[in-house]
C-alpha angles and dihedrals in degrees: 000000000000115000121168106186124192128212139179107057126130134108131308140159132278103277091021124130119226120178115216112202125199125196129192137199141172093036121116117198099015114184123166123033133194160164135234136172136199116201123217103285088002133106124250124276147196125245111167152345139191119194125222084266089056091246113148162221145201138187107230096242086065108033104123096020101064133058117193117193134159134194107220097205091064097038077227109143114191134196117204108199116192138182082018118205132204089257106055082071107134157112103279122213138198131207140198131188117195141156109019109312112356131119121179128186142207140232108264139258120216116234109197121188120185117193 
């Protein structure tokens, strides 16, 4: 069974660093990770990626700010966010792709940032 199962979110101040961590299990030939948020009364939208050659992405509103990695022997992706803002406040979401066409999600982690 695929699980992918997020961890590190809580609340911190304006100009604050959380690290979100992502761990996944049951996946064989995993290939692309990411991240994605949705904000309260927002769609959902995408932050960041990192390919199976470690190559990345960012969303403009977080290039320079976040720092996605991932450590393939684990299938852990993480996403190091650095100098927060309000409105980075969110669930956060991560995402892997693996096999051929699937993509599976996870359950969610709240980011919270108070000004």
């Amino acid at each position: 069974q695929v699980q992918l199962m997020e961890s590190g979110g809580g609340l911190v101040q304006a100009g604050g660093s959380l690290r979100l961590t992502c761990a996944a299990s049951g996946i064989s030939s995993l290939r692309g990770m990411g991240w994605y948020r949705q904000a309260p009364g927002k769609g959902r939208e995408w932050v960041a990626q990192i390919g199976s050659g470690d190559n990345t992405g960012y969303a403009d509103s977080v290039k320079g700010r976040f720092i996605i990695s991932r450590d393939n022997g684990k299938n852990t992706v993480y996403l190091q966010m650095n100098s927060l803002k309000p409105e980075d406040t969110a669930v956060y979401y991560c995402a892997a792709d693996w096999g051929l066409i699937s993509r599976s999600w996870g359950k969610g982690t709240l980011v919270t940032v108070s000004s």
